[in-house]
C-alpha positions, 0 to 999 in steps of 0.5 A: 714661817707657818706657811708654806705650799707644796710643789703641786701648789697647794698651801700647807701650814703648822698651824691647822695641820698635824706635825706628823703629816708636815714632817713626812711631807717636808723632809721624807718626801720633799715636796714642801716649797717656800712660797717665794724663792720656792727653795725646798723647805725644811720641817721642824719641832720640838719641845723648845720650838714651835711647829714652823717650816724653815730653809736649808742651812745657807740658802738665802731667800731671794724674797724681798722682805725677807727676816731671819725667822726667831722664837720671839717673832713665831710666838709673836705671829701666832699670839696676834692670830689667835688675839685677832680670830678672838676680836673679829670672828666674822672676819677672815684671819690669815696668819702670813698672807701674801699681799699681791698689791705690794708684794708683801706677807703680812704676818696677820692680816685681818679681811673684814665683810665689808672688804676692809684689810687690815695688816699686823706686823709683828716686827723683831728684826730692827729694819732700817727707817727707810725700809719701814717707810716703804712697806709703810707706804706700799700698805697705804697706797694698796688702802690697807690699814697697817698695824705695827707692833714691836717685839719687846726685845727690841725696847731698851730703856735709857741709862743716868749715872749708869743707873736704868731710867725708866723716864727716858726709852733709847730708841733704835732707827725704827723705832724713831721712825714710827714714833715720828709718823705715828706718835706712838709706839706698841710692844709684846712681850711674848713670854709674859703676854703684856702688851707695852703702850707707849706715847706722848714723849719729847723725842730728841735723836735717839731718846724718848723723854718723860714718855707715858707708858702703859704696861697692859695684860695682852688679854684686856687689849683690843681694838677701836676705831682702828687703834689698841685699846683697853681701858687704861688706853681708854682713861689716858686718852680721857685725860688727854681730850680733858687736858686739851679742853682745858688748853683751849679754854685757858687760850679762849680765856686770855684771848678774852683777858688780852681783849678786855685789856685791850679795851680797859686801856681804850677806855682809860685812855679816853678818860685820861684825855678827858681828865687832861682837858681839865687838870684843876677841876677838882683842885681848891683855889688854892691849890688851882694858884699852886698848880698854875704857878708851877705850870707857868715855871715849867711852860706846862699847858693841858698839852705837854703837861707831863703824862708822868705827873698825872699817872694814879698811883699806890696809896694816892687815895689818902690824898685829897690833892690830886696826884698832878699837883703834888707830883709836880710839886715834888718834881719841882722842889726836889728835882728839877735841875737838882742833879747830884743833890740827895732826896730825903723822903721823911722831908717831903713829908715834912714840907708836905705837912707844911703846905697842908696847914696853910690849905695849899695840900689836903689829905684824904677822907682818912686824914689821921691816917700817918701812912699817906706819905706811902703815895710819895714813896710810890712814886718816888719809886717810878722814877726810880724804875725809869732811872730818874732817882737812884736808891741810897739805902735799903729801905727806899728813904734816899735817893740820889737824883741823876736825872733832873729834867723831863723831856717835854712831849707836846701832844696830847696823845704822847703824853697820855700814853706815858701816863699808862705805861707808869701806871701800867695799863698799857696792854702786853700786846702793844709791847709784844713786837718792837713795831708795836710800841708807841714810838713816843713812850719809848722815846720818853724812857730813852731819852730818860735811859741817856741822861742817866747813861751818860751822868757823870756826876762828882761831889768832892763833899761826899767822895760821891761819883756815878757811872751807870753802865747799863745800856738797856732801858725797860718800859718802867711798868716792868719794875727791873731796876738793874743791879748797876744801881744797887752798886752805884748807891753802895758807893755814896758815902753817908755821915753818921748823923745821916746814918743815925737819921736813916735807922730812926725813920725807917720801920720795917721788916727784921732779920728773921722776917727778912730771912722768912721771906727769901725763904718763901720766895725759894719755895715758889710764893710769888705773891707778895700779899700771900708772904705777909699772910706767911710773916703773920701766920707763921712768924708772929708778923704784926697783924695790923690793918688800914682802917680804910683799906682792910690791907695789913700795914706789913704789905707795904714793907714787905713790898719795898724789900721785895723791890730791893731784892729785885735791884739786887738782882735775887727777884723780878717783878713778875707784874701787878694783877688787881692791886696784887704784886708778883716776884719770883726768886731768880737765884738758885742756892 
């Protein structure tokens, strides 16, 4: 210690007095005393250790805070002191002042003119937790501003493979106990005079994960608005504010997004409804004769009239017939109650065709162009999200039907939420809590999910059984076809005509494009439209585009293997963003 006082009570300290006065006084005379256990004292000095009072060999001081004194705590005192009589020279700087309110010595405390304390403790000796916490609590409740800096013998950085890791610190008792509380940590390393910054890391038990470190020349630290400042200190909490702002305008914005979402699906629910109340409105009179001679069928009325038959669709615009009609169309020539039988989509197109040359089907404004039967494919592909269909081969062309019959909803409300949940404008938080989905869609994708669970389907001719396994059933905006699916459809035995017919009809992407886009997918892409601007730019992909669109006629076939990964399991689908689809590789190696 530097301070002590003599028996007549008069302070002394080896800092302002000269050594050989204080030796003469403490060992000669003996009439230096600790100011606490009032012990007789000991003076001593040399070449290797500072000027400092200590007690007799075995005597143990019966003041309550008292630390066994080291080299590193004597520097580290009267480093501070000098540091703090340099930054507050209208201030009083006392080097181990007793603090009669709590009954502490602090190793430096600071009195400003205006009557505000501040206390410094250098801390070397590792105290316990609790006990930090009540000297802690004594300086609050006294209103005098701790500071706490730690001897840098005390910080230990963590260990991996045996190896120091500089992105993990091992924090002692005390340690933790003063990050938790203050969030950060401050070090001095006596010897190299550095000042050590240490906060904003992931505390768990005795590790400090992927903290930020500052390592500081003591002589640029000082202190602003009663916190350790330099201008490294200075730019980190820059960044910080920075990033903050950043955080809350990316939540103002999604809090905007959710809000706007919500309001777009308000608005085309409105016009779903408005648009069911006149379902042939724009339809020819042969196709008005069309569509209510299949409504009559199937007991349709504005009401019930399937809201999966009146979702818009990818591509549909290269369709003049509305989406009603020739869904429904489909629906009834190929599906309802043809369970078991196999979907060839090159003969929907065919019979299409057939229907368009006799004006009973329209194409769109576009009508040379060959790839309107993509509409088809698009929605062929939402009844296979909602397990309607299950895929055959790769390349989306068969499909085996499991389901063959909807479940009719009779209201009008029922039936124009299913029509945004395939179309998939229904908002997240309308999802967000089981509460707060609408009862009525989740019905219609379960009562979907039993059929296609509990389908038990043989057809001796092709050796082909189904028992799908999955007991979950997710809102078919999701696109997470399961991988039981892909496995059910490995089990359907083709003939080799039927075979033949596949490769012949099916163009798409090669091997190495195959190959490319697993690639991209690993490297993080997600974008489906910025992997077909890879193909092209990278592997010498066809550059070819839509006429009307301006979207490369690769896209879709880059689309349809990405959804095929996705029934295997290799990808999710992430969700569509304006017309943009999103995937992400879940399988690592």
């Amino acid at each position: 210690m530097f301070s002590a006082v003599t028996k007549e009570g008069h302070s002394v300290n080896c800092i302002h007095n000269s050594e050989d006065w204080l030796r003469q006084l403490t060992n000669v005379e003996k009439r230096v005393i600790c100011p606490e256990c009032k012990e007789q004292m000991v003076f001593r000095a040399g070449r290797l250790r500072r000027a400092h009072f200590a007690h007799q060999p075995k005597v143990v001081c019966t003041y309550p805070y008292y630390e066994p004194e080291t080299k590193e705590h004597l520097e580290g005192k009267l480093l501070l002191y000098n540091k703090l009589r340099g930054l507050f020279p209208k201030s009083q700087v006392e080097i181990e002042h007793r603090i009669e309110e709590t009954n502490q010595r602090s190793d430096v405390i600071v009195i400003h003119p205006d009557g505000e304390k501040w206390a410094f403790e250098f801390q070397c000796y590792k105290i316990s937790g609790e006990a930090w916490l009540q000297r802690h609590r004594l300086y609050k409740k006294a209103g005098i501003k701790d500071f706490w800096v730690l001897g840098d013998s005390i910080h230990r950085y963590g260990k991996t493979d045996h190896e120091e890791d500089k992105e993990k610190h091992r924090l002692v008792e005390l340690e933790q106990v003063i990050y938790k509380h203050t969030a950060h940590l401050h070090y001095i390393n006596t010897e190299q005079k550095i000042f050590r910054y240490i906060k904003n890391g992931d505390l768990d038990t005795t590790l400090l994960y992927y903290p930020t470190e500052l390592i500081i020349p003591l002589q640029n630290v000082t202190i602003n608005k009663q916190r350790w400042w330099s201008r490294e200190i200075e730019l980190l909490y820059i960044k910080e504010e920075a990033e903050r702002k950043r955080k809350e305008e990316e939540k103002r914005q999604e809090q905007e997004r959710k809000q706007t979402e919500i309001e777009q699906a308000r608005q085309r629910y409105k016009a779903i409804v408005q648009e069911r109340r006149q379902l042939t409105k724009s339809m020819t009179e042969k196709e008005k004769m069309l569509f209510l001679q299949l409504c009559q069928k199937h007991q349709f009325t504005s009401q019930n009239f399937p809201g999966l038959f009146h979702a818009q669709t990818n591509y549909s615009e290269l369709i003049a017939t509305p989406v009603q009609l020739w869904k429904l169309w489909i629906y009834n020539e190929f599906i309802y109650q043809k369970r078991g039988r196999k979907l060839w989509m090159p003969e929907v197109t065919k019979r299409f065709l057939r229907l368009k040359d006799k004006g009973m089907m329209r194409l769109g404004k576009y009508s040379k162009d060959p790839h309107f039967s993509f509409a088809f494919y698009s929605f062929v592909h939402n009844l296979e999200q909602i397990h309607m269909l299950a895929r055959i081969d790769t390349r989306g062309k068969y499909y085996f039907v499991v389901v063959d019959e909807l479940p009719i909803y009779h209201e009008e409300k029922q039936n124009a939420i299913i029509t945004m949940g395939i179309e998939e404008t229904l908002p997240y938080e309308l999802y967000r809590n089981d509460s707060q989905i609408p009862q009525f869609y989740s019905d219609f994708l379960q009562a979907i999910g039993r059929t296609y669970e509990e389908a038990e389907i043989t057809d001796e001719k092709k050796h082909f059984a189904v028992k799908a396994h999955s007991s979950n059933v997710f809102p078919a905006y999701q696109h997470s076809m399961t991988a039981t699916a892909v496995k059910t459809c490995s089990r359907i035995k083709v003939s080799e005509n039927e075979k033949r017919n596949i490769h012949e009809e099916i163009s798409g992407l090669s091997d190495m494009e195959k190959q490319a886009v697993k690639h991209y997918l690993k490297q993080g892409t997600e974008s489906a439209k910025e992997i077909t601007e890879n193909l092209i730019s990278e592997h010498g992909a066809s550059s070819a585009r839509y006429e009307h669109t301006g979207k490369y006629r690769l896209y879709p076939f880059v689309c349809q293997y990405l959804d095929f990964l996705v029934g295997c399991g290799l990808v999710t689908y992430k969700g569509n963003e304006k017309g943009e689809r999103f995937y992400r590789w879940v399988v690592y190696g």
